[in-house]
FIMARLO-198446 format. One record per residue (C-alpha): x, y, z; chain. Coordinates in pm, whole numbers, plus 50000, padded with zeros to 5 digits. Layout:
<atoms>
<atom c1="X" c2="Y" c3="Z" zamar="A"/>
...
</atoms>
This chain:
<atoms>
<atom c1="35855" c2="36641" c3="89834" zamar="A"/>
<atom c1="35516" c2="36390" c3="89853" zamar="A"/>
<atom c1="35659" c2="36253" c3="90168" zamar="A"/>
<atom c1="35822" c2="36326" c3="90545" zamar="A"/>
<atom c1="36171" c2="36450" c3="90495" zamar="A"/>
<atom c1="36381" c2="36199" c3="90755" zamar="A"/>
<atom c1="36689" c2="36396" c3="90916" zamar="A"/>
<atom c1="37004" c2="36261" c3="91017" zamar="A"/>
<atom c1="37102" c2="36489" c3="91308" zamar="A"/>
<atom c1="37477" c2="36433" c3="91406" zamar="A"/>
<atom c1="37555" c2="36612" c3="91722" zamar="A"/>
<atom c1="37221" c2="36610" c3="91969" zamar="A"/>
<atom c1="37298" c2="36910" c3="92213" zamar="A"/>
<atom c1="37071" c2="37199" c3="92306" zamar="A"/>
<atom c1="37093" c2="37356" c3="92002" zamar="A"/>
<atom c1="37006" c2="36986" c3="91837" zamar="A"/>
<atom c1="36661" c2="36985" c3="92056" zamar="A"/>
<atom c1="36554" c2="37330" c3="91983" zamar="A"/>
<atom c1="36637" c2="37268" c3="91573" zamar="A"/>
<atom c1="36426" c2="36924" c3="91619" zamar="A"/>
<atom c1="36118" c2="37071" c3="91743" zamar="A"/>
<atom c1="36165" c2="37340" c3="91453" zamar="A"/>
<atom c1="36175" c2="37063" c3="91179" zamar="A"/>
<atom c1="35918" c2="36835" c3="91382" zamar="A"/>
<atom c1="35669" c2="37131" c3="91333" zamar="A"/>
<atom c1="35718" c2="37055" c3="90960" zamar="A"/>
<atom c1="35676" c2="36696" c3="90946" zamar="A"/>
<atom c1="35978" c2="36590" c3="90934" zamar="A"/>
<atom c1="36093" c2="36206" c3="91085" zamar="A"/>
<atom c1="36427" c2="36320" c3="91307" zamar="A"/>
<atom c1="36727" c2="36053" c3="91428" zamar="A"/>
<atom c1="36949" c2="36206" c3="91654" zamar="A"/>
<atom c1="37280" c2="36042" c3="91707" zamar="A"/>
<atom c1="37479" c2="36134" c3="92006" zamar="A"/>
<atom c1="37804" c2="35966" c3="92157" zamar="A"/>
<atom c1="37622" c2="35936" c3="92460" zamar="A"/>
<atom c1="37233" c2="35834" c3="92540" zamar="A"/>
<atom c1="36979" c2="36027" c3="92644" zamar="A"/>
<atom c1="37106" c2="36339" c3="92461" zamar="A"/>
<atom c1="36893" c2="36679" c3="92518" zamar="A"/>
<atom c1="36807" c2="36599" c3="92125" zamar="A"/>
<atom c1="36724" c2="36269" c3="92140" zamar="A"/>
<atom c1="36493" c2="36325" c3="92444" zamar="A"/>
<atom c1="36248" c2="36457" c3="92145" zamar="A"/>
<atom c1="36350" c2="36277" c3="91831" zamar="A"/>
<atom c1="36210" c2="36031" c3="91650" zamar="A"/>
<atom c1="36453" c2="35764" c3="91667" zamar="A"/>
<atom c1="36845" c2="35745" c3="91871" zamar="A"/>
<atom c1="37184" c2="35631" c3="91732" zamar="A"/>
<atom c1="37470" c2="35642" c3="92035" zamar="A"/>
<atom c1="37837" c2="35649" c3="91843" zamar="A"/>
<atom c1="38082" c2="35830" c3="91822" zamar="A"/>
<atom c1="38089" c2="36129" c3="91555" zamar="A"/>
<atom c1="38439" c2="36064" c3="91492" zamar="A"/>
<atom c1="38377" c2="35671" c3="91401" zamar="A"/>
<atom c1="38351" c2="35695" c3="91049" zamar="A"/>
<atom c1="38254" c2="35309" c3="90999" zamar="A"/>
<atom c1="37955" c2="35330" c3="91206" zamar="A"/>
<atom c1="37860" c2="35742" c3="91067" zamar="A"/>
<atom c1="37844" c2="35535" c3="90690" zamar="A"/>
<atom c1="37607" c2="35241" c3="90872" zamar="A"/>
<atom c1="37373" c2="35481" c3="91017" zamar="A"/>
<atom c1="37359" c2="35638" c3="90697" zamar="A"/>
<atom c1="37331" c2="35367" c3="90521" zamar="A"/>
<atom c1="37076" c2="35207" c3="90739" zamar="A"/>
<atom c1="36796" c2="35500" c3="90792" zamar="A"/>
<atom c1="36898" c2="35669" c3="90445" zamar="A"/>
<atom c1="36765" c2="36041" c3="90541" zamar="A"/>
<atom c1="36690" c2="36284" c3="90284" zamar="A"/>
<atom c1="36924" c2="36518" c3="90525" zamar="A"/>
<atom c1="37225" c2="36478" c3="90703" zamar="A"/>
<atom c1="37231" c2="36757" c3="90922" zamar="A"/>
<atom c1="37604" c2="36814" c3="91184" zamar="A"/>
<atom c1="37496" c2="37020" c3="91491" zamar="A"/>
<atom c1="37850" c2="36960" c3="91627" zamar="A"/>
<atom c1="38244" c2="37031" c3="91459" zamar="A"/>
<atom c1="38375" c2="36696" c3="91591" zamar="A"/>
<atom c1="38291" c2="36442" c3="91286" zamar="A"/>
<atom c1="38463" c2="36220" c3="91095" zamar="A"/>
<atom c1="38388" c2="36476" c3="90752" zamar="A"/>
<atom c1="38567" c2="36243" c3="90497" zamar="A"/>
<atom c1="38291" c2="36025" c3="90524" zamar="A"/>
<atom c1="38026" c2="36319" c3="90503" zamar="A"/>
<atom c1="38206" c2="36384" c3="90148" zamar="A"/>
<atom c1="38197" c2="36030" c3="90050" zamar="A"/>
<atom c1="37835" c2="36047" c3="90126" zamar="A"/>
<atom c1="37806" c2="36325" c3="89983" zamar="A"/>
<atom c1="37945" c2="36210" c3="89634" zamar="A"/>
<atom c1="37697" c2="35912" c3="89630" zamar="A"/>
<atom c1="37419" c2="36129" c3="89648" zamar="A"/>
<atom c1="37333" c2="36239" c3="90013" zamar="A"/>
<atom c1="37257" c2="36563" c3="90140" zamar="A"/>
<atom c1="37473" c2="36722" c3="90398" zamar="A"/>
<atom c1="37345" c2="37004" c3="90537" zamar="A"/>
<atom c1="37461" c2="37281" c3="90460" zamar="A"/>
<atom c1="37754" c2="37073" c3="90200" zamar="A"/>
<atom c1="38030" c2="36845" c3="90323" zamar="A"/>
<atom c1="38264" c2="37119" c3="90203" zamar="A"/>
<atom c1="38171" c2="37328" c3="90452" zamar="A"/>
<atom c1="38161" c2="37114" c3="90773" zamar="A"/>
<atom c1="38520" c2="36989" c3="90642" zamar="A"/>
<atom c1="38637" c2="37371" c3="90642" zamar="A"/>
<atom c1="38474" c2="37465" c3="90988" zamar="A"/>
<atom c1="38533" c2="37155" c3="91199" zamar="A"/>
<atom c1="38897" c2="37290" c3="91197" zamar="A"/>
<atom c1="38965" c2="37667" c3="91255" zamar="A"/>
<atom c1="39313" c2="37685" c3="91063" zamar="A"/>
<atom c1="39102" c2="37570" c3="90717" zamar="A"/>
<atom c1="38825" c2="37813" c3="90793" zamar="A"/>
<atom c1="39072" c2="38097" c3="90913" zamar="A"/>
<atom c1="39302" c2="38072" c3="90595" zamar="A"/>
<atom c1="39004" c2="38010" c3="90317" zamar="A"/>
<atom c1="38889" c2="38347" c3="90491" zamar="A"/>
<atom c1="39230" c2="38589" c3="90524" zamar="A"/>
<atom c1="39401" c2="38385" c3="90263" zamar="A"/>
<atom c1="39171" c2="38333" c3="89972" zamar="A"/>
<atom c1="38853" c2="38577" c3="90000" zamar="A"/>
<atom c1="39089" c2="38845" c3="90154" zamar="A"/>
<atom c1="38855" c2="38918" c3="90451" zamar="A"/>
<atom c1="39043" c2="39146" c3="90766" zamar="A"/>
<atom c1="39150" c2="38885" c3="91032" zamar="A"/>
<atom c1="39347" c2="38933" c3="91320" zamar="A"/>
<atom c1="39708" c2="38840" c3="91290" zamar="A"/>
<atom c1="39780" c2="38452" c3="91317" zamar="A"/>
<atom c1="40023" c2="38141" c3="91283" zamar="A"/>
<atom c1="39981" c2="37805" c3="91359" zamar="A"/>
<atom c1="40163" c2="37551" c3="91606" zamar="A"/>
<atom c1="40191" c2="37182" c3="91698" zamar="A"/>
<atom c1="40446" c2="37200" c3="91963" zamar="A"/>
<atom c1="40521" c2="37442" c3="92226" zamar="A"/>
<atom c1="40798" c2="37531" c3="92064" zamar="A"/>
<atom c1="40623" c2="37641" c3="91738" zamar="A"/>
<atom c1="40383" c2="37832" c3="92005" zamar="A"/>
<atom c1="40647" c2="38038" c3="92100" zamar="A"/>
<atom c1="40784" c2="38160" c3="91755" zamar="A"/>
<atom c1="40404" c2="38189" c3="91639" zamar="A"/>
<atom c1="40349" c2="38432" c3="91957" zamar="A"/>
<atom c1="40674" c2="38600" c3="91873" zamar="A"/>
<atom c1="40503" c2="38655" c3="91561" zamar="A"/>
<atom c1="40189" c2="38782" c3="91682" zamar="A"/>
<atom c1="40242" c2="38964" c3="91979" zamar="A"/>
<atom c1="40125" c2="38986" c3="92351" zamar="A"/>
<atom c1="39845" c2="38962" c3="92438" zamar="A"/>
<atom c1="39779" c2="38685" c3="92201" zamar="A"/>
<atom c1="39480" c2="38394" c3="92232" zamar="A"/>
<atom c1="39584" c2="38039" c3="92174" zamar="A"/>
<atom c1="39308" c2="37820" c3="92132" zamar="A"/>
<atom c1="39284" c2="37442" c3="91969" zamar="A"/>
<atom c1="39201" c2="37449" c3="91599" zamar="A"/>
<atom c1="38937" c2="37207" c3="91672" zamar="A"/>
<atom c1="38728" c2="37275" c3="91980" zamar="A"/>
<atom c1="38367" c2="37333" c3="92052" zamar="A"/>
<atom c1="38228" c2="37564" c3="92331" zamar="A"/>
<atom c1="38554" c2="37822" c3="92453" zamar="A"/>
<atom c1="38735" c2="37488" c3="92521" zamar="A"/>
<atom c1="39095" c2="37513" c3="92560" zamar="A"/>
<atom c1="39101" c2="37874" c3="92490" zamar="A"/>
<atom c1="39323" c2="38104" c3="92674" zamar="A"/>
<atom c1="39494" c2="38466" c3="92640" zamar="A"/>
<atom c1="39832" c2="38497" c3="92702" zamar="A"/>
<atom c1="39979" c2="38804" c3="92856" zamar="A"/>
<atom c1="40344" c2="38710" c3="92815" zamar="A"/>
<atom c1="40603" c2="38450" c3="92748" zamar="A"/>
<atom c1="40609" c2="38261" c3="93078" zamar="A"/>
<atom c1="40220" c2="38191" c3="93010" zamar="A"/>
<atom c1="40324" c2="38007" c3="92702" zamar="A"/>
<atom c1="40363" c2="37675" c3="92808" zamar="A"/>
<atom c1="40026" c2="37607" c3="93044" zamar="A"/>
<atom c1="39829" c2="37790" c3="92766" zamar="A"/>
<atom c1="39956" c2="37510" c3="92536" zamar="A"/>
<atom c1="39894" c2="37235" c3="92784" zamar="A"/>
<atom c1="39533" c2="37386" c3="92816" zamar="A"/>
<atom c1="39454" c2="37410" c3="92455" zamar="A"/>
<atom c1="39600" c2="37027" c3="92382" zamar="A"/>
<atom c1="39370" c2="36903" c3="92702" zamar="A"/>
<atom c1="39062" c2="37075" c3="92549" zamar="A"/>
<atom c1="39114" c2="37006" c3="92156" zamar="A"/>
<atom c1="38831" c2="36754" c3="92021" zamar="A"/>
<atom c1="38960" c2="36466" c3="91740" zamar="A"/>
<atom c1="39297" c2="36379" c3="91701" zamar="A"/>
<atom c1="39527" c2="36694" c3="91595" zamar="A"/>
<atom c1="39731" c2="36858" c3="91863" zamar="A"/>
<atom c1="39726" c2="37194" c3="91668" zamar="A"/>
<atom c1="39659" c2="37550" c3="91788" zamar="A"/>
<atom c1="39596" c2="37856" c3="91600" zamar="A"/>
<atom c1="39784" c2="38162" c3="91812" zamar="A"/>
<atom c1="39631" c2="38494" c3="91701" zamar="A"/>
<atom c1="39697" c2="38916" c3="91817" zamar="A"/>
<atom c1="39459" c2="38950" c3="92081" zamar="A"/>
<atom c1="39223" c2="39221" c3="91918" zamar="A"/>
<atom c1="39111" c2="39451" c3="92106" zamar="A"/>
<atom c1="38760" c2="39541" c3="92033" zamar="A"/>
<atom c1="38485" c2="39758" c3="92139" zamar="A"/>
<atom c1="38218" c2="39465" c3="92117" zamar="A"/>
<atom c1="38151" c2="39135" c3="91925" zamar="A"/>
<atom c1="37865" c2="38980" c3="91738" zamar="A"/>
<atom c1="37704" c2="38690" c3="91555" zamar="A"/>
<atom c1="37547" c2="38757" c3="91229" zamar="A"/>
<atom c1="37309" c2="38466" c3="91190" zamar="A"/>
<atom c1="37320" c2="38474" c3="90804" zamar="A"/>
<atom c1="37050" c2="38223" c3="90619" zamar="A"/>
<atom c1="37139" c2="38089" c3="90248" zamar="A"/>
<atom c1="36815" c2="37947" c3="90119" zamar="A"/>
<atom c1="36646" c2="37978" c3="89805" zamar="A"/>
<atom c1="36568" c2="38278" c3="89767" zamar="A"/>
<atom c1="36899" c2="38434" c3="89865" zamar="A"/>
<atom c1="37059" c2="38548" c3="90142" zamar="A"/>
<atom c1="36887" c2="38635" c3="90426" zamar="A"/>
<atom c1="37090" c2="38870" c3="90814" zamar="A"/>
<atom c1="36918" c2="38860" c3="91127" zamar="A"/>
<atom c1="36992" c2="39140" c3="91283" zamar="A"/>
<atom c1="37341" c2="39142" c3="91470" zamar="A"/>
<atom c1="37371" c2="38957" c3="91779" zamar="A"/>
<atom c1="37582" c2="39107" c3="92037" zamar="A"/>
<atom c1="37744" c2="38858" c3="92276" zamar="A"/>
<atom c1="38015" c2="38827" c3="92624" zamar="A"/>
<atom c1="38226" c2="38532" c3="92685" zamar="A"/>
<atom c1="38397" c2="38389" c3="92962" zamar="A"/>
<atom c1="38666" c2="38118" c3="92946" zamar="A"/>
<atom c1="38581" c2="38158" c3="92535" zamar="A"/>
<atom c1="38273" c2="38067" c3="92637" zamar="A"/>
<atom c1="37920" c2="38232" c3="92573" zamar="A"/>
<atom c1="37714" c2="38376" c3="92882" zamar="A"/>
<atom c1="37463" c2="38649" c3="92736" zamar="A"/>
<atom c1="37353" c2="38721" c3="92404" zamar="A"/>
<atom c1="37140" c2="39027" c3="92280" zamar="A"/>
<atom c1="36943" c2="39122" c3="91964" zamar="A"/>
<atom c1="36954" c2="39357" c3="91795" zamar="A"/>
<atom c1="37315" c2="39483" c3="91879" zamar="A"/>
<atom c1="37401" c2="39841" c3="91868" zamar="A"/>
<atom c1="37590" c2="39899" c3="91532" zamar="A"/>
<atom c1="37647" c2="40161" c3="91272" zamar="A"/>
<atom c1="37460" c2="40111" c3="90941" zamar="A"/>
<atom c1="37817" c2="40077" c3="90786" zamar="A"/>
<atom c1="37954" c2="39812" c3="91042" zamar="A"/>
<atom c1="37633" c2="39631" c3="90989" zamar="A"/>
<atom c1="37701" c2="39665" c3="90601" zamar="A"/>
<atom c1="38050" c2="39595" c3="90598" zamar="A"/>
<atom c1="37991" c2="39225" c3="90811" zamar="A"/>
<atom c1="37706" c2="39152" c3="90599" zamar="A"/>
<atom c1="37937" c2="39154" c3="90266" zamar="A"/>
<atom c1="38201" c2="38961" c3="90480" zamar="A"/>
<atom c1="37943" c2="38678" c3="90573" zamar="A"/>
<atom c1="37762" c2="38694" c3="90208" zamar="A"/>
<atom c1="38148" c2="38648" c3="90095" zamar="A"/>
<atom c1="38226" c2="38347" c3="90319" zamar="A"/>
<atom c1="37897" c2="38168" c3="90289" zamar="A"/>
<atom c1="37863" c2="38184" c3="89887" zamar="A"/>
<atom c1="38281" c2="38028" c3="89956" zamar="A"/>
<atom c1="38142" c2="37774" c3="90178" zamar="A"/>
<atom c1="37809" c2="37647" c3="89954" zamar="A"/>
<atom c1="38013" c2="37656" c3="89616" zamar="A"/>
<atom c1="37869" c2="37472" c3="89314" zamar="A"/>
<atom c1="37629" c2="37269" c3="89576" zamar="A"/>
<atom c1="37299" c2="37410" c3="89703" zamar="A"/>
<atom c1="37486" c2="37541" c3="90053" zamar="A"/>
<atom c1="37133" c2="37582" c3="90255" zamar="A"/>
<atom c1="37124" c2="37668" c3="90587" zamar="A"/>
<atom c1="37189" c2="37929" c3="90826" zamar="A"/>
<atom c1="37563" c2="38032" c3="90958" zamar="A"/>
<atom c1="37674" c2="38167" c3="91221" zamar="A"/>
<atom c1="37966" c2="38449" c3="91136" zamar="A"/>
<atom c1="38111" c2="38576" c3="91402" zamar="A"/>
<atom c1="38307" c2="38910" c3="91407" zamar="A"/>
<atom c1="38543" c2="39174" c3="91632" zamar="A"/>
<atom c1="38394" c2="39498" c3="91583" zamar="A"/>
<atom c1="38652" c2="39837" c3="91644" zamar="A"/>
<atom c1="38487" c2="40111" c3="91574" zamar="A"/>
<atom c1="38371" c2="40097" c3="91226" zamar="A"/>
<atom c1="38605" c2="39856" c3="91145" zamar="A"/>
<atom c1="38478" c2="39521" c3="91115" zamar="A"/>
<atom c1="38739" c2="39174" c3="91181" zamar="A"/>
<atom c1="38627" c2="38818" c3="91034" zamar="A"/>
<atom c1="38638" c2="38573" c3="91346" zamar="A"/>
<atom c1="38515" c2="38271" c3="91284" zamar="A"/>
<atom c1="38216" c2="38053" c3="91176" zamar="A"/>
<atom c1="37966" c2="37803" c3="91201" zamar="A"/>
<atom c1="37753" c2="37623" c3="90954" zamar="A"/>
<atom c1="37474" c2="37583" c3="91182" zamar="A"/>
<atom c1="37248" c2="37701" c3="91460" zamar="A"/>
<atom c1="37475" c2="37921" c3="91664" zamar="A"/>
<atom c1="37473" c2="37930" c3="92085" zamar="A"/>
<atom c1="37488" c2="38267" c3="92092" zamar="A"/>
<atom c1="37148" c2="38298" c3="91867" zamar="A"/>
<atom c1="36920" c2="38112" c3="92138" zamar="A"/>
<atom c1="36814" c2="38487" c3="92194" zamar="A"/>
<atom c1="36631" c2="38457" c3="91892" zamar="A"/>
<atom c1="36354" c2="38290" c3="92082" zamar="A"/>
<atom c1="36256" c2="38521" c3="92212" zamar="A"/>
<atom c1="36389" c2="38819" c3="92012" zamar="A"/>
<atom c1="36214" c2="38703" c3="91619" zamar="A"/>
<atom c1="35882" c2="38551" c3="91527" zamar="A"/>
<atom c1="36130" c2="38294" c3="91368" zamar="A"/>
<atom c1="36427" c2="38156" c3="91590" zamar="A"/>
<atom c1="36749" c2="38071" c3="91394" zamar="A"/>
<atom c1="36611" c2="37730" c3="91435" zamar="A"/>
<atom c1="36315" c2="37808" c3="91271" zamar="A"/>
<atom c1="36481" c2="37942" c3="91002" zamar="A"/>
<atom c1="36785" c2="37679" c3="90959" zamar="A"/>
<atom c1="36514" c2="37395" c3="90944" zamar="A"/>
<atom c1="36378" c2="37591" c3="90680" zamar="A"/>
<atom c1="36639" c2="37681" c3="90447" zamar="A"/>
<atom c1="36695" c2="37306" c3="90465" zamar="A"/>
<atom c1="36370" c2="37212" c3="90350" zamar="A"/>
<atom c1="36386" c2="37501" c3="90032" zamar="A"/>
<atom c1="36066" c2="37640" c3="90249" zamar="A"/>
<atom c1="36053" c2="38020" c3="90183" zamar="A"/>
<atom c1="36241" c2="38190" c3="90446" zamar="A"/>
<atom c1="36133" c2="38597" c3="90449" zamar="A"/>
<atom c1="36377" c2="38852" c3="90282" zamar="A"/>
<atom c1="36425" c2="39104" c3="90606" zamar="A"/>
<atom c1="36425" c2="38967" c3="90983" zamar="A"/>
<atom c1="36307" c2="39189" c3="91258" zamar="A"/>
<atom c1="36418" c2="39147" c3="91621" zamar="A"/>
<atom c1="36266" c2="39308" c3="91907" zamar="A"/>
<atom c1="36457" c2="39365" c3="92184" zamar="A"/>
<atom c1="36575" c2="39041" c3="92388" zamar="A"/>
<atom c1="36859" c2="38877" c3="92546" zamar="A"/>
<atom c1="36989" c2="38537" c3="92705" zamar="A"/>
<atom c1="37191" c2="38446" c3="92965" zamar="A"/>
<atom c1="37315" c2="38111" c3="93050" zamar="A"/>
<atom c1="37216" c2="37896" c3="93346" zamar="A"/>
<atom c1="37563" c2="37665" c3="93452" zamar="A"/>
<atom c1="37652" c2="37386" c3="93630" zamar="A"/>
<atom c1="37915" c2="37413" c3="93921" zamar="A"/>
<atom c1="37974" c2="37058" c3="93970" zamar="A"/>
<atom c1="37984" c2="36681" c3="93862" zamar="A"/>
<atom c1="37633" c2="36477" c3="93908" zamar="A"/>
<atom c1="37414" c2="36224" c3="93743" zamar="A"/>
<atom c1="37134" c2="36339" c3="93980" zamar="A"/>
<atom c1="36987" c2="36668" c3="93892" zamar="A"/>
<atom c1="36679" c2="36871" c3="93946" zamar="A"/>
<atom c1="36568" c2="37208" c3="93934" zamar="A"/>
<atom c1="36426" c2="37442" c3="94143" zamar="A"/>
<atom c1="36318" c2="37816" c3="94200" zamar="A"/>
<atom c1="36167" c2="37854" c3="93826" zamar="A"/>
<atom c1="35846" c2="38072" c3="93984" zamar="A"/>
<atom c1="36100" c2="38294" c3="94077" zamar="A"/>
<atom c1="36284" c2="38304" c3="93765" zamar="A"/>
<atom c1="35926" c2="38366" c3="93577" zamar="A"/>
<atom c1="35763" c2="38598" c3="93801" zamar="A"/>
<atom c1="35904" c2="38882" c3="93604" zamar="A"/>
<atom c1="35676" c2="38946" c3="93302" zamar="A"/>
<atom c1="35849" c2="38871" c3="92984" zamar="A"/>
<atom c1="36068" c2="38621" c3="93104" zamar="A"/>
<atom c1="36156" c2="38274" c3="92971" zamar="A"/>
<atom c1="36372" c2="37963" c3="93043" zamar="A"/>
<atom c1="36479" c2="37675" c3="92872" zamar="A"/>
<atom c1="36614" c2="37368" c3="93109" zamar="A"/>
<atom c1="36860" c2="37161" c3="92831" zamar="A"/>
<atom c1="36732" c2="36848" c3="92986" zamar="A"/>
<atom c1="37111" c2="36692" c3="93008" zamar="A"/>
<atom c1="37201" c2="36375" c3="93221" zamar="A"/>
<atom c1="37467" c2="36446" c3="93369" zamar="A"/>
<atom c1="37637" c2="36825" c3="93473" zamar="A"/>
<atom c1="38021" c2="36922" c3="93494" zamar="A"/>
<atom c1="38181" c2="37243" c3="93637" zamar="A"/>
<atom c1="38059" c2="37504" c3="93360" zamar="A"/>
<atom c1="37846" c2="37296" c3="93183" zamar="A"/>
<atom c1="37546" c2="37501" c3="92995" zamar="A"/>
<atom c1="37218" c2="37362" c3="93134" zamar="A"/>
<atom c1="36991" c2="37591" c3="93037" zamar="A"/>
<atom c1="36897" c2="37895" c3="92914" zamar="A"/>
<atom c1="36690" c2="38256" c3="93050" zamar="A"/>
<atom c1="36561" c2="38443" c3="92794" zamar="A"/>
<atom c1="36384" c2="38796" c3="92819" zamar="A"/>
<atom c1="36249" c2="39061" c3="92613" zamar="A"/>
<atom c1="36209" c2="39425" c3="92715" zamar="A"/>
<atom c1="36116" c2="39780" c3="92609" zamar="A"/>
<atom c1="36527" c2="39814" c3="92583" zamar="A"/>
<atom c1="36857" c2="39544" c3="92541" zamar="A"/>
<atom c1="36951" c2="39665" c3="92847" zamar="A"/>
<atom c1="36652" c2="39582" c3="93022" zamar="A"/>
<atom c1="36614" c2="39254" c3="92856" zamar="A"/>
<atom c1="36933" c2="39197" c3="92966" zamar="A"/>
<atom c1="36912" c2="39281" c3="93338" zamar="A"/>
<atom c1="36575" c2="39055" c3="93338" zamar="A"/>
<atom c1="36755" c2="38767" c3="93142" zamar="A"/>
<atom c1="37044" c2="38747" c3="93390" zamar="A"/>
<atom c1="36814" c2="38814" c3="93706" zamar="A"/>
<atom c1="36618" c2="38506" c3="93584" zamar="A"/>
<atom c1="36896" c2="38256" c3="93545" zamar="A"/>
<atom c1="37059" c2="38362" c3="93833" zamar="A"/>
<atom c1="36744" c2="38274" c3="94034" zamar="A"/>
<atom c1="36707" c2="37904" c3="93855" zamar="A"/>
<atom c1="36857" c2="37636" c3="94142" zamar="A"/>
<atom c1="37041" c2="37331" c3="94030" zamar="A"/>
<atom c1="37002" c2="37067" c3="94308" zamar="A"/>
<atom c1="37253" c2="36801" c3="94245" zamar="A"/>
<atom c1="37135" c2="36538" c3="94417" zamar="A"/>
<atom c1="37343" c2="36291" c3="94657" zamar="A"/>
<atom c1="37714" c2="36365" c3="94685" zamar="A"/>
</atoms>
């Protein structure tokens, strides 16, 4: 390629920002398009588009208009009919349309995974009404989760204990569903010793794991993330096949490049296909600090066909979200000496307008001689960040 690569970055979030200054480092002319200006992204990129991802007229005119070598979704929420339709007239979408059609929704994801590749899910049905919820968690079992089969961030997720939870866990998951589909996916709550990421890259010169990322939600929601996870050698072996398996599904007869994020239940030595992401993953911000190349790094990459190394080291690190407890448009931060004065510390402020109970607004990140160390400094640091939110 004899020139700069321009990038078409849909979606322009924190992970958006940190995956612009990785392809920024490599010449590469970014436009970050956002439903809503001043994105943490656009804050860095070359050039802004503000639509909506779900407008598919004005997703073809941008296209259209700054004709990138790359169109790159950081987000599931996108009208991905078009992306195929650009696609077919000779676009590049990153890592194929065919993939961010099957992962923008979980049911197409879920049953390409238990259904046609045969990988070990947890038990599941779908619903679109309550009533359907409550044969599908007949089905299932209590506990069971119920969460929107298009979300983004935990939203609408909830775990239902028993029947008479039924009906505000579907009003929750309908509230918090992104796009226009008032479908849940109801599945056995498993119940698992731990749960990680596998950040797996498809570039080409292969397939390339990071090392597992272990990870703890709240509300469905990440708050720390550590590298490299505790695992057996025959977990570790036994998720890799799953994610080669999913991934070489996912990039079929196109090139596929990128990294994914695979996310699985581990019990044991048994290993349980979750879900996945064709793209930079939230939990993987630990990489960095925990590789010499973040999954950012590596993503912009794999894009490019730039050579991305056959094994991945991680030294010990972890993250731990800052949040938001409130609504404001007027927001500074405070206290970052003391969230630095430990050595080995780290934080990343998202840069975002505007803050909502439980919004992510930044990250700590630590390394250590241990994960639990790393750990114990990562969440020590963001707990001593300060939001000030301004005038009531």
């Amino acid at each position: 390629m004899g020139h700069t690569a321009t990038i078409l970055l849909l979606g322009s979030g924190e992970l958006g920002r940190e995956f612009v200054i990785s392809v920024k480092r490599l010449g590469a002319r970014v436009i970050a398009c956002d439903s809503y200006d001043g994105a943490p992204a656009m804050q860095l990129a070359d050039a802004r588009e503000v639509f909506p991802m779900l407008d598919g007229a004005a997703l073809r005119a941008v296209a259209e208009r700054h004709q990138p070598e790359y169109i790159v979704p950081e987000i599931e929420a996108i009208r991905t009919e078009v992306l195929a339709e650009l696609e077919a007239e000779g676009f590049t979408v990153v890592p194929s349309a065919r993939a961010a059609q099957l992962t923008m929704n979980r049911d197409a994801i879920r049953d390409l995974a238990a259904t046609e590749l045969g990988l070990t899910t947890s038990r599941y049905r779908y619903a679109e009404s309550l009533g359907e919820a409550c044969a599908a968690a007949e089905f299932t079992g209590y506990p069971c989760v119920i969460k929107p089969v298009m979300s983004s961030s935990g939203k609408g997720q909830s775990t239902v204990r028993d029947s008479t939870a039924l009906e505000a866990a579907w009003n929750h998951a309908v509230a918090g569903m992104r796009g226009d589909r008032a479908r849940v996916i109801v599945e056995a709550f498993v119940e698992f010793d731990y749960e990680i990421t596998l950040l797996t890259v498809s570039h080409a010169g292969g397939v390339t794991f990071c090392p597992p990322i272990g990870h703890r939600q709240e509300r469905g929601d990440y708050q720390e993330s550590w590298q490299p996870a505790a695992m057996s050698q025959a977990a570790i072996a036994s998720a890799q096949g799953m994610a080669r398996t999913v991934v070489g599904a996912l990039t079929g007869e196109g090139r596929g490049w990128g990294l994914y994020g695979v996310e699985f239940f581990v019990k044991g030595e048994e290993v349980i296909f979750s879900e996945l992401s064709p793209r930079p993953h939230d939990t993987g911000m630990v990489t960095l600090a925990s590789q010499n190349l973040s999954e950012f790094d590596l993503h912009a990459r794999a894009i490019m066909g730039l050579p991305v190394p056959a094994e991945i080291r991680a030294r010990p690190a972890a993250s731990a979200v800052i949040l938001a407890d409130r609504d404001s448009r007027h927001l500074s931060y405070h206290s970052l000496a003391d969230a630095l004065a430990e050595p080995g510390t780290d934080v990343r402020i998202f840069g975002k307008p505007t803050s909502r109970p439980y919004r992510r607004m930044g990250v700590a990140l630590a390394t250590a001689g241990s994960v639990d160390e790393a750990r114990r400094k990562a969440r020590d640091a963001a707990a001593s960040v300060r939001i000030d939110y301004g005038p009531a």
